[in-house]
DOZA-33483 format. One line per 10 residues: number of its first residue (from 1); their letters; for each residue y, x, z of C-alpha. Coordinates in Angstrom, 2 decimals. Example, Ala and Ser with C-alpha at 12.3 -4.5 7.8 and 13.67 -1.06 7.14 Angstrom:
1	as	-4.50 12.30 7.80 | -1.06 13.67 7.14
END
This chain:
1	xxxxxxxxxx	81.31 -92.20 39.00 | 84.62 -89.97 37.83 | 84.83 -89.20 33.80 | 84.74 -85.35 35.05 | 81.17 -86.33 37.03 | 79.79 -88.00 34.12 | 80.53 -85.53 32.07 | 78.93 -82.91 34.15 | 76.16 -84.82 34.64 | 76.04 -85.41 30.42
11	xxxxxxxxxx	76.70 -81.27 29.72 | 73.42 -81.16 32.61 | 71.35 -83.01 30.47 | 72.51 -81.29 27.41 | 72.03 -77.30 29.05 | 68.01 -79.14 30.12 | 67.00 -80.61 26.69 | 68.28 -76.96 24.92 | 66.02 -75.49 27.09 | 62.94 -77.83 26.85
21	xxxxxxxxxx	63.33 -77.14 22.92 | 63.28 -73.25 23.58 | 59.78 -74.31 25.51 | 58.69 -76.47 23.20 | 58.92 -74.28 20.03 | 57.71 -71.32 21.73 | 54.23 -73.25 22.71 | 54.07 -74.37 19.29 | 54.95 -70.58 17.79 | 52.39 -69.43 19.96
31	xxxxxxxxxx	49.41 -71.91 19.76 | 46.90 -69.52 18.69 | 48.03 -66.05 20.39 | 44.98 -65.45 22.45 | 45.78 -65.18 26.40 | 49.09 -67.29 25.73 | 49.07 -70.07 28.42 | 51.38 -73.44 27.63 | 54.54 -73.71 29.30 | 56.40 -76.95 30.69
41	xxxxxxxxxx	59.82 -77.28 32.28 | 59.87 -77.74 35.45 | 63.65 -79.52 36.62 | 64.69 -81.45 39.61 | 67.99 -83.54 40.50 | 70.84 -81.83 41.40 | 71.24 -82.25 45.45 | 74.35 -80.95 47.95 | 77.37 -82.04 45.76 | 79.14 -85.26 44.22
51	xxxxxxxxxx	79.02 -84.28 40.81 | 75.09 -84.99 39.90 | 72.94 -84.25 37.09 | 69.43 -82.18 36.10 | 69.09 -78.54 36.75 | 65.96 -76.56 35.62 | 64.20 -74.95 38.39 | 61.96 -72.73 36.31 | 59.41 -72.33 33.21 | 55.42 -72.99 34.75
61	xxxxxxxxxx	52.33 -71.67 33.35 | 49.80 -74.08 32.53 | 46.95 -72.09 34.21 | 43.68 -73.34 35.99 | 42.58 -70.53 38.08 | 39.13 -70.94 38.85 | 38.58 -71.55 35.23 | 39.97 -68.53 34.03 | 37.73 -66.82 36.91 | 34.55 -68.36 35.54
71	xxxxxxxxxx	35.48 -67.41 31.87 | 36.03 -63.48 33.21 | 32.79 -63.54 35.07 | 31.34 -65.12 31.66 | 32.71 -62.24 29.38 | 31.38 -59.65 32.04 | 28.01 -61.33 32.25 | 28.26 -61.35 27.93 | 29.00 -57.86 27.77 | 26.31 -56.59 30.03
81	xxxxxxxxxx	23.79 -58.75 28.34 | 25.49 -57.74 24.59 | 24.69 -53.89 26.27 | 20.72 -54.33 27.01 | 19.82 -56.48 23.94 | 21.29 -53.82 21.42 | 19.55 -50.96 22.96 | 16.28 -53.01 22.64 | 16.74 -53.90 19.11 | 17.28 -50.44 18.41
91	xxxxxxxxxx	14.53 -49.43 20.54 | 11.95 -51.97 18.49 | 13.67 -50.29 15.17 | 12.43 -47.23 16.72 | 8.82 -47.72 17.54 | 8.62 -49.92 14.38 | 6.97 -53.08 13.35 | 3.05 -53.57 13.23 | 3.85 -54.09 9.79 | 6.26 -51.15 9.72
101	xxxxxxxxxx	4.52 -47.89 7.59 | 6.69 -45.66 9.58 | 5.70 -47.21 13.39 | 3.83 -45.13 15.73 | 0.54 -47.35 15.41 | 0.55 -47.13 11.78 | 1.21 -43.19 11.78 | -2.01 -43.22 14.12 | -3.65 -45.40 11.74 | -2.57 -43.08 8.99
111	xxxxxxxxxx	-3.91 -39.98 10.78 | -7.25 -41.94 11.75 | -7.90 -42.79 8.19 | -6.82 -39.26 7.43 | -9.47 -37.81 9.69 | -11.81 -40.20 7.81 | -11.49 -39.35 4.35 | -11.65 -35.40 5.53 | -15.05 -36.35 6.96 | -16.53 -37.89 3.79
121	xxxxxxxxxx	-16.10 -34.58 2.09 | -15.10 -31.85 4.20 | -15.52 -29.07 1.50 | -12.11 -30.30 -0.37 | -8.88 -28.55 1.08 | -6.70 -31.40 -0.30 | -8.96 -33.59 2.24 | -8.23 -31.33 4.93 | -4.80 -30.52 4.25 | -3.83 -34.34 4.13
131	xxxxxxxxxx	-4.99 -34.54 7.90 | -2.52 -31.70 8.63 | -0.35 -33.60 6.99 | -1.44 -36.84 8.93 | -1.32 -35.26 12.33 | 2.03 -33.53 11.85 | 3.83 -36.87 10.89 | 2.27 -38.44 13.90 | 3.84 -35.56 15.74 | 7.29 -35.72 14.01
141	xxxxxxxxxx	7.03 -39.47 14.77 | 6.93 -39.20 18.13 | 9.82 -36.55 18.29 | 11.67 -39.00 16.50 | 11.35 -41.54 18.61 | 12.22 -39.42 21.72 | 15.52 -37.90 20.12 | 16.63 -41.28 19.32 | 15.97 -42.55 22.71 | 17.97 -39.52 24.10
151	xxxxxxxxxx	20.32 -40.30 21.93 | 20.77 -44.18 22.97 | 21.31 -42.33 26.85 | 23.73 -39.96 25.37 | 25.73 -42.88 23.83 | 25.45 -45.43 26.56 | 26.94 -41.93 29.10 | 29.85 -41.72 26.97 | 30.34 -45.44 26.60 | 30.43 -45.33 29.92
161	xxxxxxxxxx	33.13 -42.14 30.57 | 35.58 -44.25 27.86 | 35.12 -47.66 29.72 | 36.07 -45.45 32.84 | 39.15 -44.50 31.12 | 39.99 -48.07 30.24 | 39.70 -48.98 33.31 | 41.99 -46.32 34.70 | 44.06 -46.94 32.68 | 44.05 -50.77 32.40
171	xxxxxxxxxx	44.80 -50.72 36.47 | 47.68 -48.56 36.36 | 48.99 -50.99 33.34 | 48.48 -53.96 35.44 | 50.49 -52.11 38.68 | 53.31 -51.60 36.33 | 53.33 -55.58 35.37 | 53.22 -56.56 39.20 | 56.47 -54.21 39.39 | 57.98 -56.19 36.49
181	xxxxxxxxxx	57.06 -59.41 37.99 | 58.26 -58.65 41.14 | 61.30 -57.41 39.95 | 62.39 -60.11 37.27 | 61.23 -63.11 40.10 | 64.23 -61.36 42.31 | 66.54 -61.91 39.42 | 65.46 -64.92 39.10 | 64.99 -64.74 35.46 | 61.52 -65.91 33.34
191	xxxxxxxxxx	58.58 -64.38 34.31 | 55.87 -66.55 32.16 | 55.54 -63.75 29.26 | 55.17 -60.94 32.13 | 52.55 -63.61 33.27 | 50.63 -63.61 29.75 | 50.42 -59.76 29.30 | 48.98 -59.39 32.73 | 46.37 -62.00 31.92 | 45.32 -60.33 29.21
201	xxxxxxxxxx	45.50 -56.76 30.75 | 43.11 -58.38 33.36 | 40.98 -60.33 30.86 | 40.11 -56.76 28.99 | 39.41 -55.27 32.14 | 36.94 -57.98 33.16 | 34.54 -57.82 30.59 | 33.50 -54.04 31.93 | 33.94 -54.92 35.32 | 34.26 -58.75 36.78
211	xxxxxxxxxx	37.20 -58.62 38.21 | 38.72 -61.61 40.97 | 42.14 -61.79 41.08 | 43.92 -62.20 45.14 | 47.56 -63.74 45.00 | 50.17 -61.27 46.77 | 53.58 -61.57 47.63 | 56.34 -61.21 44.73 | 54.14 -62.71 42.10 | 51.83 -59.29 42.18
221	xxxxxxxxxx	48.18 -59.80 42.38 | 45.53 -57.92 44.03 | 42.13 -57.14 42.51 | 38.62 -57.07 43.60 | 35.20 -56.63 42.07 | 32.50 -59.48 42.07 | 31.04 -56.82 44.74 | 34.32 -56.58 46.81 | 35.11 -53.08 45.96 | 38.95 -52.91 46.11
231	xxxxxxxxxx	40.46 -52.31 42.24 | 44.07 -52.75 42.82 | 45.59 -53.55 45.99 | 49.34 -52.66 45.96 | 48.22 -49.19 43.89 | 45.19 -48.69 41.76 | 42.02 -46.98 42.77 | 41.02 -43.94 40.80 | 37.65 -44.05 39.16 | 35.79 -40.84 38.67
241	xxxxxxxxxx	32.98 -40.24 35.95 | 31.63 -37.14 34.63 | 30.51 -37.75 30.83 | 27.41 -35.77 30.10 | 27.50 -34.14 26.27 | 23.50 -33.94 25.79 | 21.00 -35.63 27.78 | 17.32 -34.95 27.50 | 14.14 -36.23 29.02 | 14.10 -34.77 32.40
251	xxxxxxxxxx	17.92 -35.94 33.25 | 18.25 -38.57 35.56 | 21.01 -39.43 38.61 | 17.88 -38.98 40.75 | 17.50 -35.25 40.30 | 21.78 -35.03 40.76 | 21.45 -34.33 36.26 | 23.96 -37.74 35.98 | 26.69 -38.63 36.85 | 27.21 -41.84 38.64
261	xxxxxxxxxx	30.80 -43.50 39.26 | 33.14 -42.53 42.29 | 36.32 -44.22 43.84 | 38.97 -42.40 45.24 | 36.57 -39.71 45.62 | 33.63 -41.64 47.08 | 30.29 -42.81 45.70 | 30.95 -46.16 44.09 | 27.34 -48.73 44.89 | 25.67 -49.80 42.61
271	xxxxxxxxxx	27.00 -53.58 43.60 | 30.26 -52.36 43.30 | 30.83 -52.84 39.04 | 27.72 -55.41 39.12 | 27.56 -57.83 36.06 | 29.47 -56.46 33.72 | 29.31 -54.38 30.23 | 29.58 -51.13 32.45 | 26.43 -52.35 34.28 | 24.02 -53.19 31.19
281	xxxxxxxxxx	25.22 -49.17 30.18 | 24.17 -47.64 33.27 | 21.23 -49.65 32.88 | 20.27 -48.43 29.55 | 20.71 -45.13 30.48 | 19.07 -45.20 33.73 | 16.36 -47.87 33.00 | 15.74 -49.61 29.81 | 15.71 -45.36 27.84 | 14.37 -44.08 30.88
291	xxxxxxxxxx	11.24 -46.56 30.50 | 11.18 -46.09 26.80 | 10.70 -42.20 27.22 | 7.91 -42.33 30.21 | 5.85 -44.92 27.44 | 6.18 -42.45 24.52 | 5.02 -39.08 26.75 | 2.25 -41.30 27.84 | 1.40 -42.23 24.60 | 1.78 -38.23 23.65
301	xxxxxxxxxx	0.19 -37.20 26.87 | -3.14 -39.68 25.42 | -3.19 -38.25 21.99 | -2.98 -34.80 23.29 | -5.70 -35.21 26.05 | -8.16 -37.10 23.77 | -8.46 -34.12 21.25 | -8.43 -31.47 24.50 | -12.04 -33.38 25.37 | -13.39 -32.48 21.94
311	xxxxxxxxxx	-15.87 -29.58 22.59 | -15.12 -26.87 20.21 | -16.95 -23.14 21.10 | -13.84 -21.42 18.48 | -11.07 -22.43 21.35 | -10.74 -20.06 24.17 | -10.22 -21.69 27.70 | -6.40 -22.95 28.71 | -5.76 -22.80 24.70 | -3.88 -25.45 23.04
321	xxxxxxxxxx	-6.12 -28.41 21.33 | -5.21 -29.86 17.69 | -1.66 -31.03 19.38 | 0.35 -28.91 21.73 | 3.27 -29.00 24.15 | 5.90 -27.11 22.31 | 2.91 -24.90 20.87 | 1.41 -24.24 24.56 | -1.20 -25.89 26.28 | -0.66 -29.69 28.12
331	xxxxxxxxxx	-0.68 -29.84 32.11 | 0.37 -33.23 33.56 | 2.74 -31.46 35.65 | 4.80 -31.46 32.36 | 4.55 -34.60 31.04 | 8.18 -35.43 31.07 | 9.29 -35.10 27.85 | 6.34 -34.44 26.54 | 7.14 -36.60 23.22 | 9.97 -34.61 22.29
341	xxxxxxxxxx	7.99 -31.68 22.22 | 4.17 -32.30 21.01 | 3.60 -30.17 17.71 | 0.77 -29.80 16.16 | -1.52 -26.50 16.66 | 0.37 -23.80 14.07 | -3.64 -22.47 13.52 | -3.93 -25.48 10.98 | -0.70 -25.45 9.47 | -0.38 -23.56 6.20
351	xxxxxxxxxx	3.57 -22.76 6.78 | 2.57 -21.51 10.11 | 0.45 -18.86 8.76 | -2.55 -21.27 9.82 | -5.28 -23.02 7.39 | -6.38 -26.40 7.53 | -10.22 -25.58 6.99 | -9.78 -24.77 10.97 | -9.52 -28.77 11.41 | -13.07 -28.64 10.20
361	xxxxxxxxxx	-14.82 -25.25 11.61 | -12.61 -25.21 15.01 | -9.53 -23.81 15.81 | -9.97 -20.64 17.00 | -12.50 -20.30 13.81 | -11.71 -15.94 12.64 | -12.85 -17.57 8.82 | -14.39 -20.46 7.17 | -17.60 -21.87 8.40 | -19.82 -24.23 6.53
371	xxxxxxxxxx	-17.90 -26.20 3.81 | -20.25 -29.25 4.48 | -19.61 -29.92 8.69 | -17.92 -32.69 9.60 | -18.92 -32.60 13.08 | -15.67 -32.01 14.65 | -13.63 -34.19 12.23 | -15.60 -37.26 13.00 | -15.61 -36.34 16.77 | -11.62 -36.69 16.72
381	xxxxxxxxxx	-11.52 -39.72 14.67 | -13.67 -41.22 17.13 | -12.29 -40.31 20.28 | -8.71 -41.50 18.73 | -10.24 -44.65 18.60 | -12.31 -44.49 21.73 | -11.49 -47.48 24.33 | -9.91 -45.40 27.13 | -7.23 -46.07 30.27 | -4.25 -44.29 29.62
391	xxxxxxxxxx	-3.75 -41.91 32.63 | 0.17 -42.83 33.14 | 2.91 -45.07 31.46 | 2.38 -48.00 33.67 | 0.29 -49.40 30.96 | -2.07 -51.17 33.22 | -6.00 -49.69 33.34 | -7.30 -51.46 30.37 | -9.14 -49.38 27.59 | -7.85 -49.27 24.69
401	xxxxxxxxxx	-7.95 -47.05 21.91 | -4.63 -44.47 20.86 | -3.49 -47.28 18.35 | -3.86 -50.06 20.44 | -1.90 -48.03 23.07 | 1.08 -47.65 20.59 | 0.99 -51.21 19.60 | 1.21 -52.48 23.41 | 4.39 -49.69 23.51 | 5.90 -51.54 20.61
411	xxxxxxxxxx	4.33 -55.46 22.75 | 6.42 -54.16 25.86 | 9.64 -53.23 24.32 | 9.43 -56.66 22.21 | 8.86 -58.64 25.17 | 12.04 -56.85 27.13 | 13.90 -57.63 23.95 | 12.71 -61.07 24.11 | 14.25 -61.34 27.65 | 17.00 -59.57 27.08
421	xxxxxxxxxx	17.94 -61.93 23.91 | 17.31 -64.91 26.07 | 19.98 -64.14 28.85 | 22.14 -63.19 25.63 | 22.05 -66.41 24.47 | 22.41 -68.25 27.54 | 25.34 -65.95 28.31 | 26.96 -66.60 24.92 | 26.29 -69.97 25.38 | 28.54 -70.29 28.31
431	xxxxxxxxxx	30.92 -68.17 27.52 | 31.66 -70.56 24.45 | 31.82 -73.40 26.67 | 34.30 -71.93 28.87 | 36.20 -70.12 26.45 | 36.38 -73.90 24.62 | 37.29 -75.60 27.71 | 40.51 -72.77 28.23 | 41.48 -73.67 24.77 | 41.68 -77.38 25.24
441	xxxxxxxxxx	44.05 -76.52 28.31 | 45.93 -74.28 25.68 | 48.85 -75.86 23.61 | 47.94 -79.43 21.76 | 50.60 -78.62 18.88 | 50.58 -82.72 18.23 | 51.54 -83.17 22.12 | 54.12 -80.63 21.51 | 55.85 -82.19 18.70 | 56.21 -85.90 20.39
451	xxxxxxxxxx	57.75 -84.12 23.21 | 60.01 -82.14 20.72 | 60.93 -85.66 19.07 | 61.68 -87.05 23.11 | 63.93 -84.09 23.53 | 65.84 -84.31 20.53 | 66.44 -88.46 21.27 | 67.39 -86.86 24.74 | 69.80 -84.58 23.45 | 71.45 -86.78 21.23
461	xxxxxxxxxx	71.97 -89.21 24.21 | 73.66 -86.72 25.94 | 75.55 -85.54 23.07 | 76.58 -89.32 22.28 | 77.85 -89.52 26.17 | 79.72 -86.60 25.90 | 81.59 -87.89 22.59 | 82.24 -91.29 24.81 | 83.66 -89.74 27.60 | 85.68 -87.04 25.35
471	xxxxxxxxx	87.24 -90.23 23.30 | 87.56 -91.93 26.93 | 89.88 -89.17 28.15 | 91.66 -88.96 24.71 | 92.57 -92.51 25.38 | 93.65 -92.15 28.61 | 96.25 -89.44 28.12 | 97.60 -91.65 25.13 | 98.65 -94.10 27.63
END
C-alpha cells in the first residue's frame, strides 16, 4: 500500500471515530430525554477504488417496533381505564359512604328518624318543622347528586372536543415531520432527531387513540387506528366534534342531543377510536353518568310514589304528594331527570308561604287540625321503610325499603368502581412493564462510556499513523 493510500485510509479512520464520539456523547447527553432512542454508527469498507479505508453509511435508531406498538396500545388501554375509574370515584364521593352523614341513605335515615320524633309529639312545631327540614335535605341531596353527575357528562364532552383538537392537530404535526424526513433522507443528511420528535408526536397521540404505525416510502409513515380507520395516510383526516356547553338529564346521542365524532365528514364507529382515553370519555358520558342518573330518578321516582300512596282526604286528585316534580305532580312518563328536579311540596315549607303543621293534618289542610294526630306522620315513616320493588332503575324486583334502595345505588356504583380499579391496575401494571422494558433498550450510559474509551484508543491509533506516515514523507523528501 502507497504512503498517500495509507494515509487516506488513516484520515478515514480519523473522520469515523470523530463521528462515533459525536454519537456517543449525544446518547449519553440524552439518556433520560423521554422518547430519545440510542443511536449507533453504522460504517462499512470503502469498495470501487484503490485507496481503502471506513466510510460511515449513516446514524441508526435503536428501535424495536412491535415493542413500541405494545407500549402505545398500553398507554391507550391506561388512559381509557384512568377515564372510567375517576368518574366512579367521584361518583361513590357523590352518593356517599354508608358511613357518610351526607349520603343519600343516611339523608333517608335522617328524614325517617325525623318523621319519627314528629310522631312522638306532633303538637310541637319544632318537631314538625325539623321534618321539613329532613325532607328538604333529602330533596337537595338528590339534586346534588344529579347536577354533579351532569356535570361529570359536561366535563367528560369537553374533554372530549380538546382531545379532538389534539388530535387534529397532533396529525397535521406528524404530516409536517414525514415532509422533513422525506426531505432531509434526499439530502442525505441525519434524520434520527426528525425520527425522535415524530415518536413522540405519535406516542401523545396514542394514548387518546391507539394508533399503528404503516412504513411508507421516504421514511414517512402512515397511520391507522386499532379499528383500521385511516388517521394519516399521505394527509391527515379531519376529525369533527361538536362540544356541548350544558348537558342535562334527557341528552343523549340517541335522541341526536350529542354529538358523536365524524371523519372527513362521515360518522366515525364506535370501533373506530376503541381502547383509548377518548373511549373511557365517551363512555362516561354515554354510559357510566348515563346509568348513574336513571339509578338516582329511580330512587326519586320511589320516594315520590311511596308518599303519593298515603291516603290523605286534604289533597285534591292529580295534586302533588309531600315531594313533587319541580312543584307539579309525578307521571312516569317524566321520570327522566326526575332527581334534578324533586322539591318538596311548598304547602309545608315556611319560606314558601306553607306551614309545617300540614305534614301532620294533610296537605291541602285550609288550618290546623288536631295538635295530637299522628296518623299521617307515622303512615309516611312507615311506607319509607316499607319492603317494596322499585318500579324502574334496573334494580332487580327485590323489596326493599327507600334506604335500602339508596344503599344498593351506592353497592352498584362501588362494585363498577371495583371493576373499573381492577382493569386500572392491571393496565398500569403493564404499562410499567413495557415502559421498563423500552428503557432497558434506551441508552446504558456505562456501555456508552467503554465505547467512548474504544473510540478514543481508535482515534489515537489513527492519529499515531498519520504522525508515522507524515515523518515517513518528511524523510523521504530529505533524501
Amino acid at each position: 500500500m502507497s504512503l498517500s493510500a495509507s494515509l487516506h485510509t488513516a484520515l478515514s479512520g480519523l473522520a469515523a471515530a470523530t463521528r462515533a464520539a459525536d454519537v456517543v456523547s449525544s446518547n449519553i447527553a440524552n439518556a433520560l430525554t423521554p422518547g430519545f432512542a440510542a443511536r449507533s454508527l453504522a460504517l462499512s469498507a470503502r469498495a470501487g477504488d484503490d485507496v481503502g479505508g471506513v466510510q460511515v453509511v449513516g446514524v441508526e435508531r435503536d428501535v424495536d417496533p412491535a415493542l413500541l406498538g405494545d407500549r402505545r396500545r398500553a398507554d391507550a388501554a391506561l388512559g381509557d381505564a384512568q377515564a372510567q375509574a375517576d368518574f366512579l370515584t367521584r361518583l361513590g364521593e357523590i352518593l356517599g359512604a354508608p358511613d357518610d352523614p351526607g349520603a343519600l341513605s343516611a339523608r333517608i335515615t335522617g328524614f325517617e328518624a325525623a318523621l319519627t320524633y314528629a310522631a312522638g309529639d306532633p303538637s310541637a312545631p319544632q318537631r314538625l318543622e325539623g321534618a321539613v327540614d329532613a325532607a328538604e335535605r333529602l330533596a337537595a341531596g338528590l339534586r346534588a347528586a344529579s347536577a354533579e353527575v351532569q356535570a361529570q357528562r359536561t366535563g367528560a364532552d369537553a374533554a372530549i372536543g380538546d382531545m379532538v383538537d389534539r388530535l387534529n392537530a397532533g396529525l397535521a404535526r406528524v404530516q409536517g415531520l414525514n415532509r422533513a424526513v422525506a426531505a432531509a433522507t434526499a439530502r442525505g443528511e441525519d434524520i434520527a432527531g426528525l425520527l425522535d420528535r415524530r415518536q413522540r408526536e405519535i406516542d401523545a397521540l396514542s394514548e387518546i387513540v391507539p394508533l399503528r404505525e404503516v412504513a411508507r416510502r421516504g421514511g414517512a409513515v402512515a397511520l391507522y387506528t386499532a379499528g383500521g380507520a385511516a388517521m394519516l395516510d399521505g394527509t391527515p383526516v379531519t376529525i369533527g366534534f361538536d362540544r356541548s356547553p350544558v348537558i342535562t338529564p334527557g341528552m343523549t346521542m340517541a335522541v341526536g342531543a350529542l354529538s358523536g365524532l365524524t371523519i372527513d365528514g362521515r360518522a366515525a364507529a364506535p370501533s373506530a377510536i376503541a381502547g383509548g382515553r377518548m373511549e373511557g370519555m365517551f363512555a362516561v358520558r354515554d354510559d357510566l353518568a348515563v346509568s348513574a342518573q336513571t339509578g338516582l330518578d329511580a330512587l326519586a321516582r320511589d320516594l315520590v310514589e311511596r308518599l303519593e300512596g298515603i291516603p290523605d282526604a286534604t289533597r285534591a286528585p292529580g295534586t302533588p304528594a309531600l315531594f313533587t316534580d319541580a312543584g307539579a305532580a309525578f307521571t312516569p312518563a317524566g321520570e327522566s331527570g326526575l332527581s334534578a328536579r324533586i322539591a318538596v311540596n311548598d304547602s309545608v315549607r315556611p319560606d314558601a308561604g306553607g306551614a309545617a303543621w300540614r305534614l301532620r293534618d294533610g296537605l291541602g289542610a285550609a288550618g290546623p287540625g288536631t295538635p295530637g294526630g299522628s296518623g299521617l306522620l307515622e303512615a309516611m315513616r312507615t311506607t319509607l321503610a316499607e319492603a317494596r320493588a322499585p318500579a324502574s332503575g334496573g334494580f332487580g324486583p327485590a323489596p326493599r325499603g327507600l334506604a335500602a334502595l339508596a344503599a344498593d345505588l351506592a353497592g352498584q356504583a362501588a362494585g363498577r368502581l371495583q371493576d373499573a380499579e381492577a382493569r386500572q391496575s392491571h393496565a398500569a401494571a403493564r404499562h410499567a412493564q413495557l415502559t421498563a422494558a423500552e428503557a432497558r433498550r434506551g441508552v446504558d450510559t456505562d456501555a456508552e462510556m467503554q465505547s467512548l474509551l474504544v473510540i478514543e484508543q481508535l482515534y489515537g491509533a489513527n492519529a499515531r499513523m498519520i504522525r508515522t506516515i507524515d515523518e515517513m514523507m518528511d524523510t523521504l523528501v530529505r533524501l
